[in-house]
N, C-alpha and C positions, 0 to 999 in steps of 0.2 A: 595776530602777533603773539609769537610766545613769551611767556615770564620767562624774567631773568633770571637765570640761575650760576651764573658766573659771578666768582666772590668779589665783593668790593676793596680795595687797596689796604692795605691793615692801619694806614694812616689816615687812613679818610677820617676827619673830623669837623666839626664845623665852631666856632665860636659862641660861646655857650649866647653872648647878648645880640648872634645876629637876628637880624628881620627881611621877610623876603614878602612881596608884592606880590599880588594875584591881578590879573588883568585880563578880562577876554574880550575877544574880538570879533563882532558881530559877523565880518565879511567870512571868516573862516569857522564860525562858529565853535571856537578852541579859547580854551586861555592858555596863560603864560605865566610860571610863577620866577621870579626873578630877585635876587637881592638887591633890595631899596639901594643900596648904596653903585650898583652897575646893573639899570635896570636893562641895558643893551644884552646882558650876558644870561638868557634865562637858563635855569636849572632844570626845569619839569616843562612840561606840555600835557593840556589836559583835554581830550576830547567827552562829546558830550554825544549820547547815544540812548533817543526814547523808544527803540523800537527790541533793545536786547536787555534781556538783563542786567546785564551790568551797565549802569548807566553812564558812571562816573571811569575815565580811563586813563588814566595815570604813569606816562613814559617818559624817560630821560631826556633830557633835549640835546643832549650831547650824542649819545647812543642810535636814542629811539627803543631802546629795548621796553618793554613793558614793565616797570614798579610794580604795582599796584592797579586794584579798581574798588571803586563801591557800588554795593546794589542797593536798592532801595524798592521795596515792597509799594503796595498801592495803599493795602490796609492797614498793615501790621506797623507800629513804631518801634520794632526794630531791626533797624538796617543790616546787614553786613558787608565784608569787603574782604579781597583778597591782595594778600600782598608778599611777594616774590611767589614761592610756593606755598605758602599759607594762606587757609583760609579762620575765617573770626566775625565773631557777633558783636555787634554793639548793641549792649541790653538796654533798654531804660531803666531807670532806678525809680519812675514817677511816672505816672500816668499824666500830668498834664504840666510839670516842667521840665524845664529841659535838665536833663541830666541821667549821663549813660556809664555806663562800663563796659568796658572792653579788657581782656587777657592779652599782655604785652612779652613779649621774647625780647623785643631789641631792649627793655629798660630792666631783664631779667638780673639779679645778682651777679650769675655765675653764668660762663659758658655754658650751654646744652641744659641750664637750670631747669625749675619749673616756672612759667608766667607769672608776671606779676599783673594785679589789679590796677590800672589807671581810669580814670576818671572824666568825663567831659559834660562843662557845665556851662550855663548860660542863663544873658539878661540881655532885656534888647529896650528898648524904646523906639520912638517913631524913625528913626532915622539911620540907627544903626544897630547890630548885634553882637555882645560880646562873648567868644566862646573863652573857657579858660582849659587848658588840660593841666590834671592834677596828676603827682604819683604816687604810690601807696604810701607815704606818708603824709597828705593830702600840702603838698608842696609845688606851687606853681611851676610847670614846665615848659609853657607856651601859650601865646596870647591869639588871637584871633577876631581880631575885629574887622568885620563883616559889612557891607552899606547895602542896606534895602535898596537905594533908589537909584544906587548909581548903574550906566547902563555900561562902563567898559572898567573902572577902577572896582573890582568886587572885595578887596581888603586886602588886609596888610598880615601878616604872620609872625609874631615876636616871639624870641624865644629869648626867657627869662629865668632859664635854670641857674642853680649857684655852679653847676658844672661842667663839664664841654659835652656839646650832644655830635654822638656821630652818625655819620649819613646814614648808617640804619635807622636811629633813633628819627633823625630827620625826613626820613621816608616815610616813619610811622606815623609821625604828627601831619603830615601833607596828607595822606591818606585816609586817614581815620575823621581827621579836621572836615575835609569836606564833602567829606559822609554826614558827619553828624549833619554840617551848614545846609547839606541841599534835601535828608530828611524834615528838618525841621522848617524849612521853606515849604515842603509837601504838604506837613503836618497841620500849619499854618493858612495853608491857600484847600484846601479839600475837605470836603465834609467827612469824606470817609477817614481821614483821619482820627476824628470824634468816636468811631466807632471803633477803631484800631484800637487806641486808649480805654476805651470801657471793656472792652474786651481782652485789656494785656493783661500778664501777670508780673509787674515791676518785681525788682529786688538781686543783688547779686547773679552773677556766674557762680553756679556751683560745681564742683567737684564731679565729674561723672555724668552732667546732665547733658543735654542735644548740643547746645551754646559750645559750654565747654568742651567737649570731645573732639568738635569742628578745629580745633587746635593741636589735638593732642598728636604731633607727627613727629618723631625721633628724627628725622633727616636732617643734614645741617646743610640750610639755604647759604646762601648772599649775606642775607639779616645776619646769621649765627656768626659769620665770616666777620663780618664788616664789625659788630661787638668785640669779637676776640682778640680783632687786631688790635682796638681802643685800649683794652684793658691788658693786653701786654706791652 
């Protein structure tokens, strides 16, 4: 299936305090991410895939077209993903917590800017997981709580910015979210992850380096689209 490259509605926006459910479904082996509030009406469909790279697959439920996907290494803890025609790293920032960055376009300043730094961190205990995504003013954007044990309810998605996120913005946090959620499930359940981490080199996206370059495309996606409309 091909990315999407056909722009989003210049209105598409979403309510800065909604929250959308994650749900999968054993018999089809898919989830479903859906607003708590019309959980009949999902938005995303997410298939799951241990035999290709890209693990995590990430398509419109309306369309079908492809968003997004995440990959997830065996060894290495940091993942990446691609989303419309972009692709992007998610670095660790720590060898043994959780906590990553990734280079964002949809939460950039200015149309066709340059990326900005966001953040994605977490704390779990026996029961459940909490991811938070920050933005480069380390200001909460979006929530993510996660449940180890449940086997069809996988968590809830809140989005808790002071301002309206639009469906690009909210493709991004879908995407990136459960990259980070099912690296650190890998992380967690594999020994070779221990090894990944002693052998990372945590710390920023820099300027120039493999991570960041994997971004650096002039073309204006869907994402570019889908901001410009927000902001005019």
């Amino acid at each position: 299936m091909e990315l999407s490259t056909q722009p989003s509605p210049p209105s598409s926006s979403t309510n800065h305090n909604q929250s959308l459910r994650v749900d999968f479904t054993w018999v089809k082996f898919k989830s479903s991410i859906s607003p708590t509030s019309d959980p009949t009406q999902p938005l995303y469909i997410i298939d799951y895939s241990t035999l290709k790279k890209e693990c995590i697959l990430v398509s419109s439920a309306k369309t079908g077209s492809r968003i997004g996907s995440g990959i997830l290494p065996i060894i290495s803890i940091n993942p990446s993903f691609k989303l419309h025609d972009r692709k992007g790293t998610i670095k660790a920032l720590s060898r043994f917590k959780t906590s990553y960055t990734y280079l964002s376009y949809a939460f950039s300043a200015s149309f066709n800017g340059p990326p900005v730094a966001m953040h994605w961190t977490g704390n779990s205990d026996f029961k459940t997981w909490d991811f938070v995504c920050l933005d480069p003013q380390q200001m909460p954007v979006a929530k993510f709580k996660a449940n180890w044990w449940s086997l069809h309810k996988i968590g809830v998605i809140e989005f808790v910015w002071d301002r309206e996120i639009s469906e690009a913005m909210r493709d991004e946090i879908v995407v990136t979210g459960l990259t980070v959620m099912y690296c650190m499930v890998i992380r967690t359940c594999s020994i070779l992850g221990l090894f990944g981490a002693l052998a990372a080199r945590p710390g920023p996206i820099k300027e120039g380096s493999k991570e960041g370059s994997k971004q650096q495309d002039s073309s204006v996606t869907s994402t570019d689209q889908a901001r410009v409309g927000k902001q005019d």
